[in-house]
N, C-alpha and C positions, 0 to 999 in steps of 0.2 A: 645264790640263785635269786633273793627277794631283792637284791642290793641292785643287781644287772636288769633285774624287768623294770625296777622302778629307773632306772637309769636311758630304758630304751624309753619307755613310758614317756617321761620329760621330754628325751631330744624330738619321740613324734608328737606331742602336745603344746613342747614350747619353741622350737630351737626357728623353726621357721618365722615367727616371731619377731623374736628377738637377732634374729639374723640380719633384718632390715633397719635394726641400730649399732653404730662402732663406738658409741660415745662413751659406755663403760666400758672396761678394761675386765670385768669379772661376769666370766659366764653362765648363765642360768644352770647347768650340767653342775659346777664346782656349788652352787649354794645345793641341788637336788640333793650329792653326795653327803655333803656335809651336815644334811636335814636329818638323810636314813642314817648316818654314822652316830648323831644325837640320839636318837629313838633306840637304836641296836644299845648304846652304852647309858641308857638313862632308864634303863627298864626294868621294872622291877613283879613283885607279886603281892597280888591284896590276898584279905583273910579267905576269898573263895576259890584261890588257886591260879585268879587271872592274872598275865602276864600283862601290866599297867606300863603306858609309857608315856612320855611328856604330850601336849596337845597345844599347846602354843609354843609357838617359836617366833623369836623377834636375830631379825640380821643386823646390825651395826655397820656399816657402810660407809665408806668417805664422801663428804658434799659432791664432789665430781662424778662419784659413780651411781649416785640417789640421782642425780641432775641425769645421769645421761638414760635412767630406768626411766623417766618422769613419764612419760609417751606410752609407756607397756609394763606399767605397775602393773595394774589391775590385773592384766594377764598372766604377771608373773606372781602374784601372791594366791590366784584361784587357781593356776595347773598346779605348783606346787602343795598346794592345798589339799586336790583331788589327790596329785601323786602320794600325799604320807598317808592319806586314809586307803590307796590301792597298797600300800609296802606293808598298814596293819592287817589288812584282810591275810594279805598272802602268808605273814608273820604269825599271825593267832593273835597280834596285839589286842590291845582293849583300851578305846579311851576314857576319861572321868567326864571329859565335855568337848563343849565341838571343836574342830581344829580350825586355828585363826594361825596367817604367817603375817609377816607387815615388816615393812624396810625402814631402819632409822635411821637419822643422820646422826655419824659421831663424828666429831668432828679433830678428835684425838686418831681417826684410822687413816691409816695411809692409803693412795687409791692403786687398787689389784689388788686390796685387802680386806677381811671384812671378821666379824668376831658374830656366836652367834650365841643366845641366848634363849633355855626351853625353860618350861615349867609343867607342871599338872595342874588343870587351872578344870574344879569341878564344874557343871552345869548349874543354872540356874541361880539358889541362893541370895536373892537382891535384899538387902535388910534396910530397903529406905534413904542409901547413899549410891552415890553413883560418881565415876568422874570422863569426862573426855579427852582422850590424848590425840591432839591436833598433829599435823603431819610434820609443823614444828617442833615438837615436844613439847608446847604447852598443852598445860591442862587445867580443865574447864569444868568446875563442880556441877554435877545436877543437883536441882533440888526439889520441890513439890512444882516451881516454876514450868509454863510450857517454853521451852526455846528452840525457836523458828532458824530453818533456814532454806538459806535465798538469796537471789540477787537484790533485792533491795537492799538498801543501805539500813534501813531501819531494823532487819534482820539480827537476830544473837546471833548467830554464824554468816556473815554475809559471805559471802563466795564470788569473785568477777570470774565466773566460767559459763562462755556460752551453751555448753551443756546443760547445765543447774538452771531449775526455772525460777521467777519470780519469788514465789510463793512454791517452794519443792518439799518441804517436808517438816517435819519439827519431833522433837522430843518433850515427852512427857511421863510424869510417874504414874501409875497402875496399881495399886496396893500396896506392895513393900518395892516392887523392881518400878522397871522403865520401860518402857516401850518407844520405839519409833516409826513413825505414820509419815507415809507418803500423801502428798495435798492432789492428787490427780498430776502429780509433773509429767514433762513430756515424755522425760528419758529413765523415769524411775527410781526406784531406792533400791541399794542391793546392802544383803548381810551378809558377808562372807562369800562375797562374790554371785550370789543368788537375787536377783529380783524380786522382791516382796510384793501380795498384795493387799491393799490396805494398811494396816499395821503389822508390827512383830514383835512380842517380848524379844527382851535384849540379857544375852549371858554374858559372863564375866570374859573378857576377850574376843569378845563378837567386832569385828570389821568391818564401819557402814560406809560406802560408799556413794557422794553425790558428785556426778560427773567426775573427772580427775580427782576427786580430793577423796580421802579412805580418813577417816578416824575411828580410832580405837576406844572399845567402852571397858569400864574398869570397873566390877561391883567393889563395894567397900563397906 
């Protein structure tokens, strides 16, 4: 029953969407399935009786089918998102921390295929290290440093998206974590799909998005 709601859930949250792209080959419904079918089989119990299950999930995608999502990421990693925490509610799940999903490029998958990968990934926890995984897969150490990002060129993260302002945001360390502060931009900072204001401490798997572009934070 929890598998089917979250499945109508998706097609009314996302399917109109993603309807208005043919460039992937793999449907937002087939990753939905594939999310709840993770969490049903990766579930387990902690020492208080809860019924614990993964809270990040990363998709593995072919360059073709990431190129053809390019235009309605966003949309697709925040319903999704919403959808695994509506399947835990209905479920009695419990998560350890917040739910982050995000599409990578493999470039070993063939395209109408995709491989998917969960974890349990606790809240919080920053011990002073931090890293950024870029929509490339690179990745991008923090350190006590602030780094900006922006369309200028003199920017640590420049971005050529006319979404992203000037001067849009930057990352900085806070005690032992990180935090990331919006500069006043026009179109905002989002964390897991949510628009911040001002600042926001950053957990291990949190998803920040400035205009088109989503990077992944890593405590360490």
């Amino acid at each position: 029953m929890g598998l089917q709601s979250f499945e109508h859930g998706v097609e009314r949250m996302v399917e109109g969407v993603f309807s208005r792209s043919s460039k992937s080959s793999i449907r937002p419904i087939e990753l939905g399935r594939r999310l709840v079918r993770e969490m049903d089989d990766h579930r387990s119990v902690d020492v208080k009786g809860r019924r614990i299950v993964p809270n990040q999930f990363e998709f593995h995608i072919s360059p073709r089918d990431h190129s053809g999502f390019a235009d309605i990421e966003e949309a697709l990693v925040t319903e999704l998102g919403e959808a695994a925490r509506e399947h835990a509610r209905e479920e009695g799940y419990h998560f350890m921390g917040p739910v982050s999903v995000s599409l990578l490029v493999d470039n070993e998958t063939k395209p109408g295929r995709f491989a998917i990968v969960s974890a349990m990934r606790e809240a919080g926890g920053g011990v002073g290290a931090g890293t950024l995984v870029m929509p490339s897969g690179e990745r991008m150490p923090l350190t006590g440093r602030v780094l900006t990002v922006g369309r200028l060129p003199e920017s640590g993260i420049a971005l050529d998206d006319a979404n992203v302002s000037r001067r849009h945001a930057e990352f900085r360390a806070q005690g032992t974590s990180f935090v990331v502060a919006d500069l006043g931009s026009t179109n905002g900072t989002k964390v897991n799909g949510v628009r911040i204001a001002g600042e926001q401490a950053l957990n291990d798997g949190d998803i920040v998005s400035f205009g088109g572009t989503h990077i992944r934070f890593e405590a360490s």
